[in-house]
Backbone as CSV, one residue per row, in Angstrom:
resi,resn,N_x,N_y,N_z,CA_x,CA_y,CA_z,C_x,C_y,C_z
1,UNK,-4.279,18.120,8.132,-3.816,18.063,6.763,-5.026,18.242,5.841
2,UNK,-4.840,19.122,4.863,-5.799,19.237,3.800,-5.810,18.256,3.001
3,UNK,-6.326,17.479,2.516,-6.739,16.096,1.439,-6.953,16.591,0.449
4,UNK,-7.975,17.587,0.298,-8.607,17.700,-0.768,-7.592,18.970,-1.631
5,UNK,-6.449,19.819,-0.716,-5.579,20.518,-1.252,-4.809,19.850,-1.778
6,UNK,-3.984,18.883,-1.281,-3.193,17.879,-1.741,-3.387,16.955,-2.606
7,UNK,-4.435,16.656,-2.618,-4.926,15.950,-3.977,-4.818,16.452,-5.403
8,UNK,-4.880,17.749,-5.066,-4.913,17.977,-6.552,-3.519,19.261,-6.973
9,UNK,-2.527,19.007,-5.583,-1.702,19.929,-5.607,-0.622,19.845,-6.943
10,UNK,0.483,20.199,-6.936,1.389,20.072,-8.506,2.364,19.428,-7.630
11,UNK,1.985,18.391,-6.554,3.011,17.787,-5.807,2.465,16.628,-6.010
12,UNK,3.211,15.352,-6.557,3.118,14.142,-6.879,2.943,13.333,-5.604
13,UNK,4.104,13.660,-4.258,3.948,12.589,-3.433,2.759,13.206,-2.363
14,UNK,2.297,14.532,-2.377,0.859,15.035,-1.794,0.118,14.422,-2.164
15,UNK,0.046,14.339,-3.570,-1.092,13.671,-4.449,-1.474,12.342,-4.146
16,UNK,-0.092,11.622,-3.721,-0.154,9.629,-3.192,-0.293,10.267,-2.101
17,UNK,-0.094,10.920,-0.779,-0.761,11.056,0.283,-1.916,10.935,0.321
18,UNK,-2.239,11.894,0.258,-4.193,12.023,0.314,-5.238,11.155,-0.328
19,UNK,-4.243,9.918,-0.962,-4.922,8.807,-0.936,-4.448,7.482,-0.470
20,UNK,-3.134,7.463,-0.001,-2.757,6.672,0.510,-1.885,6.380,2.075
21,UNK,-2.454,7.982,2.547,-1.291,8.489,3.523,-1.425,8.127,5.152
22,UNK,-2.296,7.531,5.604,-2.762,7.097,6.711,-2.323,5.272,6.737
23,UNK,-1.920,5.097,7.667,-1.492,3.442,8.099,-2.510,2.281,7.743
24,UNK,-3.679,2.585,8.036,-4.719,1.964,7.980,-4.887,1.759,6.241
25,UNK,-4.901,2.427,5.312,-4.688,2.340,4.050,-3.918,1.148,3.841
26,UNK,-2.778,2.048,4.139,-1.523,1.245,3.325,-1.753,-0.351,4.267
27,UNK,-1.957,-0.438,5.235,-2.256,-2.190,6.067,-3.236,-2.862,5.447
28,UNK,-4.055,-2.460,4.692,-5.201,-2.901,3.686,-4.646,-2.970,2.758
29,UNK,-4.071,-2.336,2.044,-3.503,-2.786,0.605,-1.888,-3.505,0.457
30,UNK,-1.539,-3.792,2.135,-0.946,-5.161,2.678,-1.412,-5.771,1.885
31,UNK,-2.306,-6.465,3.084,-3.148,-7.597,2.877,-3.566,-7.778,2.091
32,UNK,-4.137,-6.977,1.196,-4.735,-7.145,-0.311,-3.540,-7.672,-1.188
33,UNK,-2.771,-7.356,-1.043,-1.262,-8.080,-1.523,-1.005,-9.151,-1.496
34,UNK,-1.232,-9.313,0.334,-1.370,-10.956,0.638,-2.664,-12.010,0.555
35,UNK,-3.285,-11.675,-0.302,-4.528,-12.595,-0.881,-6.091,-12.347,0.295
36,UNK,-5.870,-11.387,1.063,-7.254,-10.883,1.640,-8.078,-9.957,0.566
37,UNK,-9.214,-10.360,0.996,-10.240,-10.112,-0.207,-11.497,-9.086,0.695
38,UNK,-12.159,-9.586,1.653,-13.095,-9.879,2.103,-13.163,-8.948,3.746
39,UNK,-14.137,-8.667,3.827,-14.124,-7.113,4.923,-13.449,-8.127,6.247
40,UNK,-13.918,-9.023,6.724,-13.511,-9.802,8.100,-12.288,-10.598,7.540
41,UNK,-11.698,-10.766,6.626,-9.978,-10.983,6.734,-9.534,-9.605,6.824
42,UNK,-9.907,-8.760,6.491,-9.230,-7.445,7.205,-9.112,-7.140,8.376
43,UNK,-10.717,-7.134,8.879,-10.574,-6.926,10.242,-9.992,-7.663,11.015
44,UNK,-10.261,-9.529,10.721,-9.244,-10.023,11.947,-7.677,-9.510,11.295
45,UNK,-7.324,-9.509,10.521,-5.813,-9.062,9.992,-5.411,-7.438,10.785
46,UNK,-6.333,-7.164,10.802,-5.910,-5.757,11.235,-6.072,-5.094,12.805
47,UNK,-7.586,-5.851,12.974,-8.167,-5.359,14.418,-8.501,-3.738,14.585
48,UNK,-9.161,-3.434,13.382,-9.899,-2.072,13.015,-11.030,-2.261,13.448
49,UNK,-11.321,-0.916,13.748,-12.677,-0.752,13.898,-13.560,-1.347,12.814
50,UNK,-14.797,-1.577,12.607,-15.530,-1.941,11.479,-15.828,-0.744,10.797
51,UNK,-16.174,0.850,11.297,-16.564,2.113,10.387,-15.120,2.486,9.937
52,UNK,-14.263,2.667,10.576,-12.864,2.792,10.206,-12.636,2.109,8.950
53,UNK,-12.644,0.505,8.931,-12.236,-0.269,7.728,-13.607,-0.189,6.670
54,UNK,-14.207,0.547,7.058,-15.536,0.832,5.594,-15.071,1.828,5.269
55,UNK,-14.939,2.640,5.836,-14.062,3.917,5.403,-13.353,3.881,4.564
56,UNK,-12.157,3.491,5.339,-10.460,3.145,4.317,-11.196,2.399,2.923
57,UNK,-11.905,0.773,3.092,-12.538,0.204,2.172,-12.693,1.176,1.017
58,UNK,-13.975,2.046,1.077,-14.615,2.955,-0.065,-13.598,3.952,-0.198
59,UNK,-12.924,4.758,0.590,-11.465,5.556,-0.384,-10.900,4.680,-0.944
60,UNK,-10.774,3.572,-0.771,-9.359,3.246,-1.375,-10.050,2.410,-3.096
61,UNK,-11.806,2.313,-2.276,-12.028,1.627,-3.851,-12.319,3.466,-4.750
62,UNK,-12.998,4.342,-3.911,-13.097,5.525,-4.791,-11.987,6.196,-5.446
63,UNK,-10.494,5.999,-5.051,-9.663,6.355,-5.409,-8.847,5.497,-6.625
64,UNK,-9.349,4.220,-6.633,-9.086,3.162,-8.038,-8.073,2.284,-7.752
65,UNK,-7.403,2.391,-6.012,-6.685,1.670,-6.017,-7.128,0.009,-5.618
66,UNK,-8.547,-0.511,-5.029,-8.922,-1.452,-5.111,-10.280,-1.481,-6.134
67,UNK,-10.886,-2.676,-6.487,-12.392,-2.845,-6.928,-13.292,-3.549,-5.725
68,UNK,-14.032,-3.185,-5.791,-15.217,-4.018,-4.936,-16.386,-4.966,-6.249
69,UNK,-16.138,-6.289,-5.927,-16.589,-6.654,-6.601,-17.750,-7.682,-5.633
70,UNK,-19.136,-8.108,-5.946,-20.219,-9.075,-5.827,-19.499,-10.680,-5.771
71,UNK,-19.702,-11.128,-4.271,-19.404,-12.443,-4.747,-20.690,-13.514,-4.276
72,UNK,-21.504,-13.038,-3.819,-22.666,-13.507,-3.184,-24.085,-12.468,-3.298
73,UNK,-24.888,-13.194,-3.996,-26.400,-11.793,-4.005,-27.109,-12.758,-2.444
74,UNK,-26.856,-13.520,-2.209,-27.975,-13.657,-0.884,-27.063,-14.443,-0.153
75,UNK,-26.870,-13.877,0.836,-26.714,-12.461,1.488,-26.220,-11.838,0.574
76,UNK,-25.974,-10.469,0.252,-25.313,-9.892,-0.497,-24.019,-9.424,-0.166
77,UNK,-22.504,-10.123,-0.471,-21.427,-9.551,-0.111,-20.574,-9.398,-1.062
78,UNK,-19.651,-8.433,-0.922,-18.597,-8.124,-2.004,-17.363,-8.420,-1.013
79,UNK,-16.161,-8.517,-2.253,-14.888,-8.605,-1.905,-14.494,-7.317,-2.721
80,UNK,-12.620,-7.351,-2.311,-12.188,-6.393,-2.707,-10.644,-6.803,-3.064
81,UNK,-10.367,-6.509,-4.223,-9.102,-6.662,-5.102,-8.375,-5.653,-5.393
82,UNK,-7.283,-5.642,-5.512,-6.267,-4.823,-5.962,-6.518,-4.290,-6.966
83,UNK,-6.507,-3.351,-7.904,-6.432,-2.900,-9.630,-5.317,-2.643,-9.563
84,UNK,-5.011,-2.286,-11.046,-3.665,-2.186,-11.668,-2.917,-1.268,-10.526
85,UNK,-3.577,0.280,-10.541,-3.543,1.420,-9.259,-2.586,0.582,-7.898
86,UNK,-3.313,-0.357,-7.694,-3.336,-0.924,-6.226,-2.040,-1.701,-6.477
87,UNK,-1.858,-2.779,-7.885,-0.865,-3.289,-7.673,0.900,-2.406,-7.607
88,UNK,0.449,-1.236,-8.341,1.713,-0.559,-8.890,1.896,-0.136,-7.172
89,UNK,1.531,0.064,-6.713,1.740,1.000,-4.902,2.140,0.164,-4.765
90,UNK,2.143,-1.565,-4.881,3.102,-2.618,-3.904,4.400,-2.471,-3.960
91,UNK,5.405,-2.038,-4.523,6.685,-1.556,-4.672,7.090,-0.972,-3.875
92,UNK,6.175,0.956,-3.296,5.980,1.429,-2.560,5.815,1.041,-0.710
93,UNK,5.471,-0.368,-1.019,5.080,-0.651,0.544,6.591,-1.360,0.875
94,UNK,6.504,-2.349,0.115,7.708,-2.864,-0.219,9.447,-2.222,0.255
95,UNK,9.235,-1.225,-0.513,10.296,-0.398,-0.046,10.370,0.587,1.470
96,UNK,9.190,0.564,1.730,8.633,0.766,3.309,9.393,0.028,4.245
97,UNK,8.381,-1.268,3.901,9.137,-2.665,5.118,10.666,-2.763,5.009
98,UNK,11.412,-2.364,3.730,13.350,-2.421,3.977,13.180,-1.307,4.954
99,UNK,12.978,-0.438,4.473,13.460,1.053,5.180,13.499,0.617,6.448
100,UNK,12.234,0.358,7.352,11.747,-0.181,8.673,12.871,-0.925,8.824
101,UNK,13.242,-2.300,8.698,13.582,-3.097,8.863,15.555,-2.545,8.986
102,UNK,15.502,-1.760,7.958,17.241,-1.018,8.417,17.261,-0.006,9.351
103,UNK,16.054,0.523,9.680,16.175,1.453,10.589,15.476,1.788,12.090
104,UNK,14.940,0.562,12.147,13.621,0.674,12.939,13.293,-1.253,13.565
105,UNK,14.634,-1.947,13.270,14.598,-3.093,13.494,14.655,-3.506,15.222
106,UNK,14.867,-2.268,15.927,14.760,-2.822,17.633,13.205,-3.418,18.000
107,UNK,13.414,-4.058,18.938,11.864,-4.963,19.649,12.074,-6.183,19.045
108,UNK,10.564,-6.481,18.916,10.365,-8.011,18.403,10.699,-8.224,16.786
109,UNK,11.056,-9.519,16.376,11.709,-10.053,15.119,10.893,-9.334,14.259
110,UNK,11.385,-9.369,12.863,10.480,-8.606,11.952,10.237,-9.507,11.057
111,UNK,9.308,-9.495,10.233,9.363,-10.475,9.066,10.072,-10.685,7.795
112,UNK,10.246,-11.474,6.646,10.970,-10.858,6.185,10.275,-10.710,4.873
113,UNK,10.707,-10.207,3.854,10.136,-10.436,2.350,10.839,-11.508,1.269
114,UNK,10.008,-12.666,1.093,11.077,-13.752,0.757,10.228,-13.625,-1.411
115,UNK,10.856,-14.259,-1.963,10.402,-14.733,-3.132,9.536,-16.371,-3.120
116,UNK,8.202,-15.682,-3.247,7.541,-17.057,-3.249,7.705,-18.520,-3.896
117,UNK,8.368,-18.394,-4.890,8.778,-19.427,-5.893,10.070,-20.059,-5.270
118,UNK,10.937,-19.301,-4.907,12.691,-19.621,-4.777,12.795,-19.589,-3.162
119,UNK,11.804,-18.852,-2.338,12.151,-18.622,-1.262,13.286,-17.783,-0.364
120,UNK,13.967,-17.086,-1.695,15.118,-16.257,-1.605,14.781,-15.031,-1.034
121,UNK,15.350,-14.261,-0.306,14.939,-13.579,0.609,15.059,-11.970,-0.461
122,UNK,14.137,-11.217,-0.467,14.241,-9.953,-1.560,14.719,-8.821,-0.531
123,UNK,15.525,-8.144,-1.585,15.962,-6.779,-0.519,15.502,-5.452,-1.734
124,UNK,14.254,-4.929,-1.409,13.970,-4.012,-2.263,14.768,-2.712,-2.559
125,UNK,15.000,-2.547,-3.809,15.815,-1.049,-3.934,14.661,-0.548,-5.306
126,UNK,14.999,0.979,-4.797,14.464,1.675,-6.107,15.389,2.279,-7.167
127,UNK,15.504,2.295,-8.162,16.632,2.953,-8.802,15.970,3.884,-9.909
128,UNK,16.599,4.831,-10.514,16.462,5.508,-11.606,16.721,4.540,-13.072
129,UNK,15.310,4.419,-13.521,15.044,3.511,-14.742,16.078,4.085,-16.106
130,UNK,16.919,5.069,-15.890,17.485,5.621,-16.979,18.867,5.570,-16.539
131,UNK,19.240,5.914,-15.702,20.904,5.234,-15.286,21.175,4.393,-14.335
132,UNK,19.844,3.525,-14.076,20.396,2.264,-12.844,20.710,2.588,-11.674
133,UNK,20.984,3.826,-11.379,21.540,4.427,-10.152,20.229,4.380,-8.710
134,UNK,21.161,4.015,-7.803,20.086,3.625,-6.555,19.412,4.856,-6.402
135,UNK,17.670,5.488,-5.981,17.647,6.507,-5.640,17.641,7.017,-4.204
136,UNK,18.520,8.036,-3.779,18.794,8.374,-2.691,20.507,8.678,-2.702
137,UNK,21.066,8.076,-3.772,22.840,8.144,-3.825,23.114,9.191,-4.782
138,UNK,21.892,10.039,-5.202,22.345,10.961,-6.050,21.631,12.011,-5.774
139,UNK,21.987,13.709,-6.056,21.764,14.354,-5.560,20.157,14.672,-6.803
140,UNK,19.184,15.560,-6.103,17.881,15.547,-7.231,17.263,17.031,-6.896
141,UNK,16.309,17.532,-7.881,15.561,18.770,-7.721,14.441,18.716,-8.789
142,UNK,13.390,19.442,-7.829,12.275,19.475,-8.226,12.479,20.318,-9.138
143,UNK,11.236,20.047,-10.383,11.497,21.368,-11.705,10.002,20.906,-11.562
144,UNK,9.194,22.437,-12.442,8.079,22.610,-12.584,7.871,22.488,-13.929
């Protein structure tokens, strides 16, 4: 796959590919979801390689969807946070884990996505912000 074609193609979901299109990404900006900050809550969270998760790390901060920020000058270590970028994709993952979970639920139990406050269990949908309508129940076309 070309990255650097897709990045800057007149295709919107090319465009979130080539910066977000590999597993290893999107399992980092999991966890970054779920309050991991810090290169070794990734790795034990993930069980990546260490050049692998420096990798993903610096795309994903060069691309704006996390910050790397200083939390220690001696030793010198940074963490890494979500930005605005990073938080808006959680929707995106979100709607991932339903999909999985309706279609892809054989093997072991899955988890679920609950509401932290209420504990109520969330069932993500996306809809069209202009007629409420679920997307996927209506028919659509690309225009240039």
């Amino acid at each position: 796959m070309d990255a650097e074609k897709l990045s800057c193609g007149p295709c919107p979901i090319g465009r979130g590919l080539a910066r977000v299109g590999d597993a290893w990404s999107m399992l980092i900006l999991r966890d970054a979801a779920l309050g991991a900050t810090r290169f070794d809550q990734f790795r034990a969270s993930l069980g990546v390689a260490p050049n692998i998760l420096s990798r993903r790390l610096k795309a994903l901060t060069d691309d704006g969807l996390l910050e790397k920020r200083r939390y220690s000058e001696r030793p010198p270590r940074d963490e890494y946070v979500l930005t605005a970028a990073g938080r808006d994709f959680l929707p995106v993952l979100q709607l991932l884990g339903a999909w999985a979970r309706k279609h892809h639920a054989g093997g072991a139990p899955m988890t679920r996505l609950v509401d932290a406050e209420t504990g109520a269990e969330v069932h993500p949908l996306a809809i069209d912000a202009a007629t409420g309508a679920p997307l996927g129940t209506r028919p659509l076309r690309v225009i240039d």
